[in-house]
C-alpha positions in Angstrom: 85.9 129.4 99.4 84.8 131.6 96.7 88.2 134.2 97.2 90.0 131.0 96.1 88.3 129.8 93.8 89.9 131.8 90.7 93.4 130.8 92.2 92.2 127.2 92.1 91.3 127.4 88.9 94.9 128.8 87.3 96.2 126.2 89.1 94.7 123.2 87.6 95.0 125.2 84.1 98.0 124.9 84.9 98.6 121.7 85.3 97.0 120.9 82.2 99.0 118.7 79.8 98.6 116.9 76.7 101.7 114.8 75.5 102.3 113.5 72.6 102.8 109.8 73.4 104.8 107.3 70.9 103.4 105.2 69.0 102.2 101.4 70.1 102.0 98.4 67.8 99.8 95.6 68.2 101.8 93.8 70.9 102.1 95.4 74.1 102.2 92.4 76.7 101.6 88.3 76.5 102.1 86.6 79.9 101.9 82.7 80.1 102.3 80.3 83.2 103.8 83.2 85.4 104.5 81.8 89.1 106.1 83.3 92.2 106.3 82.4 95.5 107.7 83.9 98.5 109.1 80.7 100.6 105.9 78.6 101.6 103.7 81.7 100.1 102.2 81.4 96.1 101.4 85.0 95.3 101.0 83.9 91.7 100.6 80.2 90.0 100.1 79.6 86.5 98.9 83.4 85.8 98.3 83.9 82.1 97.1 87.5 80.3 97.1 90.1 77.6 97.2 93.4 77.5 96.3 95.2 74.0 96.9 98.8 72.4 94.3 101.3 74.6 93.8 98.4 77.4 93.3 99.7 80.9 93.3 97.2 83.8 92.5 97.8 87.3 94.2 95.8 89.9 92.2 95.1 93.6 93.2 93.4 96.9 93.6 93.9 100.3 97.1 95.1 101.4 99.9 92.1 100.8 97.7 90.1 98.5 100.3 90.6 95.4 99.7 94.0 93.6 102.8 95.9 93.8 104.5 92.2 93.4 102.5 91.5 89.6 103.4 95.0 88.7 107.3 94.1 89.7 107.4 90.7 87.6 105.3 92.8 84.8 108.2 95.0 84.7 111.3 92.8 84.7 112.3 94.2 88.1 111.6 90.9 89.9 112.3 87.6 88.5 109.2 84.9 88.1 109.8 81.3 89.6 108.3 80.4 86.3 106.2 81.5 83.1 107.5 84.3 80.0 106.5 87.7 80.1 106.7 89.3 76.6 106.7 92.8 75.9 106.0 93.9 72.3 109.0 95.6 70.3 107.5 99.3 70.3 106.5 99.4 74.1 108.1 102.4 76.5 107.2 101.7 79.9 106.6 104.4 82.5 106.2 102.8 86.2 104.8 105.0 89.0 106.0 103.1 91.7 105.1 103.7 95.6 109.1 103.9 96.5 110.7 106.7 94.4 113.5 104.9 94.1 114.6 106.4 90.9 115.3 109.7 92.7 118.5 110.8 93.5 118.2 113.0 96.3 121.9 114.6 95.6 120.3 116.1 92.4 118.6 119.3 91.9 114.8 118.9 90.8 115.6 120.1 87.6 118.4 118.5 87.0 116.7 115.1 88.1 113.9 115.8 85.1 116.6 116.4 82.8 118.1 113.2 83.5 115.4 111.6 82.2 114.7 114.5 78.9 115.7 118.2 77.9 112.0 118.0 76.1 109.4 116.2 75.2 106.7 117.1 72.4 103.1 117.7 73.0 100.1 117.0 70.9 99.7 120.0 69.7 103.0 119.6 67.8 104.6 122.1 70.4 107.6 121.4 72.5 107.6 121.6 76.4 111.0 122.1 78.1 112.0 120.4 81.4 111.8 123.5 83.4 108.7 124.0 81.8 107.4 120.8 82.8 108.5 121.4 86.2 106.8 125.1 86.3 103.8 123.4 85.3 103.8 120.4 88.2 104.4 123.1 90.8 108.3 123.3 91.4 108.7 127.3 90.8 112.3 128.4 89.8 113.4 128.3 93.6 112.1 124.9 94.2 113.7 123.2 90.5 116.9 124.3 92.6 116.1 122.7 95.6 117.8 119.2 96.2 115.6 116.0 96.0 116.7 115.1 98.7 115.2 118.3 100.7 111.6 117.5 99.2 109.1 116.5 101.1 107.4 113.4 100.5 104.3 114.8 98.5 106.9 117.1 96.6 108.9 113.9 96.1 105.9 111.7 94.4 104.9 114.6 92.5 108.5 114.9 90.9 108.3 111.1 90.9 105.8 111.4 88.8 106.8 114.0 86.6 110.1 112.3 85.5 107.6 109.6 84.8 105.6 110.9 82.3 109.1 113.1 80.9 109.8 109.3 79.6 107.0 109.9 77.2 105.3 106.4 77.8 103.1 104.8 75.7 102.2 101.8 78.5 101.9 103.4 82.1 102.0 101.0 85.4 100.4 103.3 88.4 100.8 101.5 92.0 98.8 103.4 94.2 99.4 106.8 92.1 97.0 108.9 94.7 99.2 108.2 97.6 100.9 111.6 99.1 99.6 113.5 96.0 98.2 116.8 97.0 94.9 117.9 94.9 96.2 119.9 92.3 98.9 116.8 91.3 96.0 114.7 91.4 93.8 116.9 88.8 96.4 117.0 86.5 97.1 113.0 86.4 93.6 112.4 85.8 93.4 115.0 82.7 96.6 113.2 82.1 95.0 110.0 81.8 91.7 110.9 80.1 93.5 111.8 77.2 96.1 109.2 77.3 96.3 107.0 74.2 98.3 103.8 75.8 97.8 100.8 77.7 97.3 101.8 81.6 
């Protein structure tokens, strides 16, 4: 334990990462008489809420009880039976979803981060590149070659997650982000998210 110890240590400096973020006005979200139902099965009836700049909310449940379906109405991927969900004007989403379906598995890790930016800036006023960002999540120069597709599924959420936060978010939707995330991944989200500045 204590041979890799240093080793651990330049890993998780590694991982280390401070972006930027854009900046959030006043709005971020104002749900009113949201309702879904699966046939004879309410998940949601008359749900009303507001999330504000620097909000973070914790969902609970047991397994089926609606989670991953309130983060899918949230988002506009799943239409509500009824009710508005209104996003303010200056809001950039980033959803961490348990699928990965975003990922093309015909496209090289790299060039799936591109796909989403060539850059992003940090707060320091520096600029990270994609490869950079990919160097520092653990895909070395042989493995940002690699095809998605040839991932395995740890490798896959932690790229999942990268192109994530490549989108620069200022509001960040997490469903079940510690799933198939190896420790390292894990230390870097959560330095990730003590410094992050949006609405989780």
């Amino acid at each position: 334990a204590e041979a890799l110890r240093p080793e651990s240590g330049q890993v998780e400096a590694r991982l280390e990462i401070q972006l930027a973020g854009q900046r959030l006005g006043r709005k971020v979200l104002q749900v009113q008489g949201l309702s879904k139902a699966f046939g004879e099965r309410s998940i949601l009836e008359k749900f009303d809420m507001v999330l504000e700049p620097q909000d973070r909310l914790g969902i609970i449940g047991p397994n089926g009880s609606g989670k991953t379906t309130l983060l899918e109405l949230l988002a506009g991927r799943l239409p509500p039976d009824r009710g508005e969900v209104d996003w303010g004007s200056t809001v950039k989403l980033g959803y961490f979803d348990q699928e990965n379906r975003e990922l093309d598995p015909q496209l090289k890790v790299i060039d799936s981060v591109r796909e989403v930016a060539e850059s992003i800036p940090l707060s320091t006023g520096e600029v990270i590149t994609a490869a950079q960002m990919c160097e520092r999540f653990l895909f070395s120069g042989r493995l940002q070659h690699t095809l998605v597709g040839k991932l395995s599924g740890g490798e896959r959420r932690r790229l999942h997650l990268l192109r994530v936060l490549m989108g620069n978010p200022n509001v960040l939707f997490l469903d079940e982000p510690s799933n198939d995330l190896d420790i390292p991944t894990l230390s870097c989200l959560e330095n990730y998210l003590d410094g992050f500045s949006g609405t989780l």
